[in-house]
N, C-alpha and C positions, 0 to 999 in steps of 0.2 A: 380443752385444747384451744390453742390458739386460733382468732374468728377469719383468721386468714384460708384456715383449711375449709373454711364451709363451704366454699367453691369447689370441693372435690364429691365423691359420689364413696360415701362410709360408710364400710359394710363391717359390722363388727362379728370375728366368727368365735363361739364357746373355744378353750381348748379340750381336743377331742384326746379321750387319755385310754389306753388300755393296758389295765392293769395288770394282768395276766402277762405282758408280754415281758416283766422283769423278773426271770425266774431265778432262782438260787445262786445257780454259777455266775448270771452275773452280778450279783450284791455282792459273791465274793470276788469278782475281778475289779469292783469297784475297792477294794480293800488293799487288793494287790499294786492296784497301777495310780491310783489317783491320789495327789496331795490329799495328806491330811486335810486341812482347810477347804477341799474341795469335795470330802467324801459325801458331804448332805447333796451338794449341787450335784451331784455327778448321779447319784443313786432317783435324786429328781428329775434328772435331765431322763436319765435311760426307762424312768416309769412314766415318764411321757410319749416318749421314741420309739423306746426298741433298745436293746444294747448294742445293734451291727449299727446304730447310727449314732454310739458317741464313741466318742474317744476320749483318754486323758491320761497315757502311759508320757512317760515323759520323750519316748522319740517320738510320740506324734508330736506330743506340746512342741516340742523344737522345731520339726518342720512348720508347723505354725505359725511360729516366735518369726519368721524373715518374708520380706518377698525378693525379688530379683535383683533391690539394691544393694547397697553396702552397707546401708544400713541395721547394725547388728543386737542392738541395746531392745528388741521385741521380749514380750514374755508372756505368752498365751495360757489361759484358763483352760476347759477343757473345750473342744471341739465337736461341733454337731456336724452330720449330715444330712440334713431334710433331704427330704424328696414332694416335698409340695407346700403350698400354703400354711395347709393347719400345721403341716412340724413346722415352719419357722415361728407361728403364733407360740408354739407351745415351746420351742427355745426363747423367746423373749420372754415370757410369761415367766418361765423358769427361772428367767436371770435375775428381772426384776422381783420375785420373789426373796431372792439369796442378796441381793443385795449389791449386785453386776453388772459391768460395761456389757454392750454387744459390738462384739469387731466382727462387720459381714466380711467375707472372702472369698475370691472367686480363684482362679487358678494361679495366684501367688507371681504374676510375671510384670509385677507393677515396679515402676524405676525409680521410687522417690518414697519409698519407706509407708506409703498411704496404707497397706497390706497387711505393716506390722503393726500387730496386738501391743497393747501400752497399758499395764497395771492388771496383769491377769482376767483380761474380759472372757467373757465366755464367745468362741470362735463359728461364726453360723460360716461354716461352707456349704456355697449352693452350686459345688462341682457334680452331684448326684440329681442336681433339678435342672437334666440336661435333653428333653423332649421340642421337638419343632411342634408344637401345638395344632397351630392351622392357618392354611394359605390360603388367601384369596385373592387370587391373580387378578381378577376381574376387575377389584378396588386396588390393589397394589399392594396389602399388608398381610404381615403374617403374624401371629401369637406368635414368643418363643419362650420356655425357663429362662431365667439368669443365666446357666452354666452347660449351656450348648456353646459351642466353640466356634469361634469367630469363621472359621475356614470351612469346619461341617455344616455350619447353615447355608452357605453359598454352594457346596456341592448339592445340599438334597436340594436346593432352589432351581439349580439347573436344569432340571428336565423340564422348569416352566419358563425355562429364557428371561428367567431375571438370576438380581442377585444381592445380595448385602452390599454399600458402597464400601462404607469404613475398613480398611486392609492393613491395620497395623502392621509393623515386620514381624509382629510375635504372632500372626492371624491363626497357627498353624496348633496353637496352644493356649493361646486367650481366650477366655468368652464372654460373652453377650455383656451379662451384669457390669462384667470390669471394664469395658468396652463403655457402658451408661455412668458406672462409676467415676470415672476419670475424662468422658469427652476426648473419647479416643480417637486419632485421625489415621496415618499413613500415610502414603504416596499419590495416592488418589483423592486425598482429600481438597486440590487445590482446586480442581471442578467440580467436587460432589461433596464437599464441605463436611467436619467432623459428626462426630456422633447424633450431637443434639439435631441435625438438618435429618437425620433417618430415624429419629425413635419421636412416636403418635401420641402412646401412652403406656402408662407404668402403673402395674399393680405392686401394692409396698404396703410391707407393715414397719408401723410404725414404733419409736419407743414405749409406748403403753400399750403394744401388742394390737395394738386397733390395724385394721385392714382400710386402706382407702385406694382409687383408683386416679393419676394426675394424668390428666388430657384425658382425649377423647379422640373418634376417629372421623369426627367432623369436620369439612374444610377448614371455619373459622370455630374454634371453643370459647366459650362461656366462660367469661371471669380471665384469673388473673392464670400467666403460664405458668403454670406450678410442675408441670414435668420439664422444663425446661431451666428449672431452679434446682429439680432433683437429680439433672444428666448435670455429671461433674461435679457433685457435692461431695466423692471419695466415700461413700459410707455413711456419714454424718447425720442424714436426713432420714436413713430407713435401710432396709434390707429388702431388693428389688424382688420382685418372686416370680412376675409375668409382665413381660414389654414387648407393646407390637410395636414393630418394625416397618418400617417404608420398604418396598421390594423398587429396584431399581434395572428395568429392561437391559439386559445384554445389548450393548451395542451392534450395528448394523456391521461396522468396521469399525479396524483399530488398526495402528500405525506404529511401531517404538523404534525408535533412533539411538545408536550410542554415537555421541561425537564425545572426542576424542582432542585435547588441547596440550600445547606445551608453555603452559603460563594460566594461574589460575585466573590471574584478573581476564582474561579472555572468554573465559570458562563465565564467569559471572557477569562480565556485559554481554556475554549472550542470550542469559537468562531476561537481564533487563530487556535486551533488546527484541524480544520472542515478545513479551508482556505489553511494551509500549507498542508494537505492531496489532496487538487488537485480537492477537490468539490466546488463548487460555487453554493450554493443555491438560490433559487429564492427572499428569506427573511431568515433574519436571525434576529430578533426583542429580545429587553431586554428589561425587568422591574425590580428596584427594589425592596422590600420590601414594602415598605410603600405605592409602584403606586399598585404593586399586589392587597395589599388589597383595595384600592378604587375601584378598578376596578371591582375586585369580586364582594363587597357590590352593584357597582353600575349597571354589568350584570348579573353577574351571567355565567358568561364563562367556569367554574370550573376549576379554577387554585387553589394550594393551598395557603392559605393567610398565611402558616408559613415559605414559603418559603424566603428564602435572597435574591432571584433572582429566575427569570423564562425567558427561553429563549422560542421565537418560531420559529420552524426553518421548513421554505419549500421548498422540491423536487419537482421538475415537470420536464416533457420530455417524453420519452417511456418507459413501464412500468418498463422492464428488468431493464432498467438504475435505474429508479426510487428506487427500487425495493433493489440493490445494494446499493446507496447513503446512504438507510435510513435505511439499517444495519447497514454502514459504521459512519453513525454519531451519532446511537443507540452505537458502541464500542465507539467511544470516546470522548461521553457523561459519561460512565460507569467509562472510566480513572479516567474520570475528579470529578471522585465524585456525579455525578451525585444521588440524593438522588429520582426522580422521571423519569424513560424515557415511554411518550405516545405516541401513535400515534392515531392520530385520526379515529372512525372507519367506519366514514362516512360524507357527505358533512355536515348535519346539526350539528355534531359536531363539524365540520371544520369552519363550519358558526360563529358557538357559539365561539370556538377559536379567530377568526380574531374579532368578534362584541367587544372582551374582550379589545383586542390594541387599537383598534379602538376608544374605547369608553375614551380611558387614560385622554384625555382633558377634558371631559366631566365630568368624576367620580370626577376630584378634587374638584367640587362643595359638595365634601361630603365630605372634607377635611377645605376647609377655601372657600369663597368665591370670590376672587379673583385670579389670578395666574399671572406671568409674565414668557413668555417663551422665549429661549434663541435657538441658532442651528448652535453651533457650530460644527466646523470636527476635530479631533484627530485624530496621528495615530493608529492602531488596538493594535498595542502592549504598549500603552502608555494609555488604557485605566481603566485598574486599576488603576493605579497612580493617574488620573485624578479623578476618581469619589472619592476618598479618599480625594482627596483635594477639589473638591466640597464641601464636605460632611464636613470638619474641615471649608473651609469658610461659608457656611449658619450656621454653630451650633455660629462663633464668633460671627453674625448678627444676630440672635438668632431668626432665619425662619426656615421655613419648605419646603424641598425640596422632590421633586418624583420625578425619571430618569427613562425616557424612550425612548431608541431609536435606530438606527437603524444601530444596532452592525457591522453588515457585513462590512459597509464602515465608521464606527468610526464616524457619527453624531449624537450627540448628543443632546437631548430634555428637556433641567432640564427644571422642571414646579418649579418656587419659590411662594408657596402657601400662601396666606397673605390676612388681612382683611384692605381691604384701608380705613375705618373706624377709623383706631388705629394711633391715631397720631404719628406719626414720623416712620411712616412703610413703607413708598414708599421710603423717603431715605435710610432706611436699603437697599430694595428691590435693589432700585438703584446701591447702592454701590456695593453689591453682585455679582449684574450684570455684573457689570465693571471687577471685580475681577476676575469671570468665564471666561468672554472674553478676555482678558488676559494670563491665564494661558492656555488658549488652544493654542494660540498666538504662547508664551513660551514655547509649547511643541510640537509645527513646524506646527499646524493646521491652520485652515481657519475661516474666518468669519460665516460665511453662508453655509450649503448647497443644503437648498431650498427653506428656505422662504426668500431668499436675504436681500440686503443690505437697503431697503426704506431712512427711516429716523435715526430710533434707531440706528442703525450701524453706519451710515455714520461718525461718524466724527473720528470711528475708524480706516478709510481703508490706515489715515497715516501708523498707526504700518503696514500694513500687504504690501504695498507697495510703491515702493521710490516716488519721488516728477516728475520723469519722466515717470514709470509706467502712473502715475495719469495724467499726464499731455495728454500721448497718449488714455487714454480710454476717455480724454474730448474732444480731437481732435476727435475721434468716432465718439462718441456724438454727437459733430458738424456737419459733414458731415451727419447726416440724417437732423439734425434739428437747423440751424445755428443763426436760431432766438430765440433759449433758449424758445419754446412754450410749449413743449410738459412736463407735469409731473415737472417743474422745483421744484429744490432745495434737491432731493433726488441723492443719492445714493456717489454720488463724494463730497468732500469735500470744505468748499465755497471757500477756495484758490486755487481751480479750475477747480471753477464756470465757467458757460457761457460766464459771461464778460470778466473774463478774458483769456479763450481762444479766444474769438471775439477779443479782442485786439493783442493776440499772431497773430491770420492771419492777422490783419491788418498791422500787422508791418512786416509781410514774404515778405523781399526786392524781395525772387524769385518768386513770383508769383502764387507758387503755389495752393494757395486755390482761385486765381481769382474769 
């Protein structure tokens, strides 16, 4: 292994195998359900396992084959479910044995194809390695499995007055792992910053089945940040198995405001104008129009559906402070034209507010039945411009678009709403797409910035970085995982792919990747 790891703490464990556990009936359900070409692996995988922990009938493999984009071209091998460390050893082991990609997977609600399987890997889901380990309030962290869910770890946290910060919209069905996998954010993340600012350290096994541990739960660690290389690598780098987590105190107070605009440029020098006064709120969430009303229709959160835009903006911290802020952004909402300033008058309306964001993805099923969503990063003052040009590209395409998202730090959520039914509508869809990603591009932004790069992106990350850039994040890459096992064919572009970074060290006359 590459000498970069040696700054982590490698614990290599035997794979622990019981044989007795593959009994008759299932040699014969591997006969029945599983690709030919899969009958060795499969009858391997489950005398390592257990047979309730594989899968390879072809409706599982299909649930598999997708995550939550649109993207449909996945084709999953068969499917493990560990429930601890040594089973994912002994699914890597297995695969590497047979001759096998490893696609980790946590609960499939990833937006950009990072989820789907590519060349029949064998599928590690660690939605059954879903245990809260151990807290310690005292220090502020917790152990958690990978596939404890973003929402159930902040309620069992509760009773100790903290909580998980990271609140994706999916918090409710997401977890942990896919959360570290992808440098997940939400609405909260503009003063409590994505994933990698809440996770310490990460137990992972790696492509050669080795067990090592990145960070530590020291103030300052030792060597080079290697879990902060592994949160947001999609997979690529290892299969998470145990991440402690930063515990984040429940605030003293909190504050949530909807205001309420009729012109979104209003709506967006608000935002500016909250930021340049020196406040940083906790969220600062936009809808426009057309997302408003789905959303109302579809909670009921009491926003007004005539509004051009509705902002939700929240304080939190000690009251006083609190208290100050939500004057402070009550004035210049008022500047700004504001046509509606509320504040919430209590938690269940505070509830009803956030279920309304929340629900954005969801409402547009009362719009067209399909959506294709996008998440790109703008900057904050180039954000009018952009949603105007949005808004002239879907009308040339002659789609339906709702924006919403998450103003504070300029990323942006266009849902392009469409009926895949309608012939020649996904190449509109498509094209539109392009065009989006692009002009955020062109207006000094980013690809991504939380449901990463997977598949959909990937063959964008020429534009956004040179051919050395790229070359160095596949050299990464390598050094966790030099055999190209882990998640291959996501994120980097195939001019540099695996192979041919394997070639690049082969040819290093100094030696250095030995």
């Amino acid at each position: 292994m590459v000498s970069v790891l040696t700054a982590t703490r490698r614990v290599f464990n035997p794979l622990r195998r019981n044989h007795n556990e593959a009994s008759a009936s299932a040699s014969n359900a591997v006969a029945d359900t599983a690709d030919s070409d899969d009958t060795a692996l499969v009858a391997d995988l489950i005398d390592a396992l257990g047979a309730d922990r594989v899968r390879a009938d072809s409706a599982a493999r299909y649930l598999a084959s997708h995550d939550a984009s649109i993207y449909r071209e996945g084709n999953a091998g068969p499917i493990c479910f560990p429930e601890s460390t040594e089973h994912v050893v002994a699914c890597v082991e297995a695969a590497v044995r047979h001759g096998r990609a490893i696609s980790p997977r946590g609960a499939g609600t990833g937006l950009a194809g990072g989820a789907a399987p590519l060349g029949r890997p064998v599928v590690v889901s660690t939605t059954r390695m879903n245990k809260l380990l151990s807290v310690d309030v005292e220090n502020g962290i917790a152990w958690v499995q990978p596939g404890i869910v973003n929402l159930d770890l902040s309620r069992a946290l509760a009773p100790h007055g903290v909580h998980f910060a990271p609140d994706p919209s999916s918090q409710s069905v997401c977890t942990i792992g896919g959360n570290v996998a992808n440098n997940s954010g939400g609405p909260h993340c503009l003063a409590y910053g994505v994933t990698s600012a809440h996770v310490l350290a990460i137990e992972a096994v790696l492509s050669d089945a080795s067990v090592v541990t990145l960070g530590d739960l020291t103030a300052e660690p030792a060597g080079y940040d290697l879990r902060g290389a592994f949160v947001g690598s999609e997979g690529m780098c290892g299969v998470a198995t145990a991440v402690a987590v930063r515990l984040t105190p429940n605030p003293p107070a909190v504050r949530t405001m909807m205001l309420a605009f009729q012109d979104v440029s209003h709506a967006a020098s608000t935002v500016s104008a909250i930021i340049a006064a020196g406040i940083v709120p906790a969220a600062i969430e936009m809808m426009d129009q057309r997302c408003v009303a789905a959303v109302e229709d579809f909670a009921q959160a009491g926003y007004p559906k005539d509004a051009a835009a509705v902002l939700l903006v929240e304080v939190d911290g000690p009251a006083g402070g609190v208290a100050i802020a939500g004057e402070k952004i009550a004035e210049i909402a008022e500047a700004n034209q504001a046509a509606t300033v509320r504040t919430a008058a209590d938690e269940d309306e505070r509830a009803r507010l956030w279920k309304g964001r929340k629900s954005a993805f969801g409402a547009v099923a009362n719009v067209m039945p399909d959506y294709y969503l996008h998440d790109t990063v703008v900057p904050r003052t180039k954000l009018v411009e952009v949603l105007e040009r949005i808004y002239e590209i879907v009308d040339r395409h002659d789609l339906i678009v709702l924006n919403v998202f998450h103003a504070g730090d300029g990323n942006l959520h266009p849902l392009l709403a469409y009926d895949s039914r309608v012939p020649g509508v996904r190449e509109r869809v498509h094209a539109a797409g392009r065009e989006i990603i692009e002009l955020s591009l062109d207006m000094g932004g980013a690809l991504t910035g939380e449901h990463g790069i997977g598949v959909e992106k990937r063959d964008y990350m020429n534009r956004m970085f040179s051919a050395v850039d790229l070359q160095q994040q596949g050299l990464l890459r390598s050094s966790f995982d030099p055999y190209c096992r882990m998640n291959p064919g996501k994120v980097l572009p195939s001019s540099h792919s695996c192979s041919d970074i394997s070639a690049l060290r082969a040819s290093d006359a100094a030696g250095v990747w030995g």
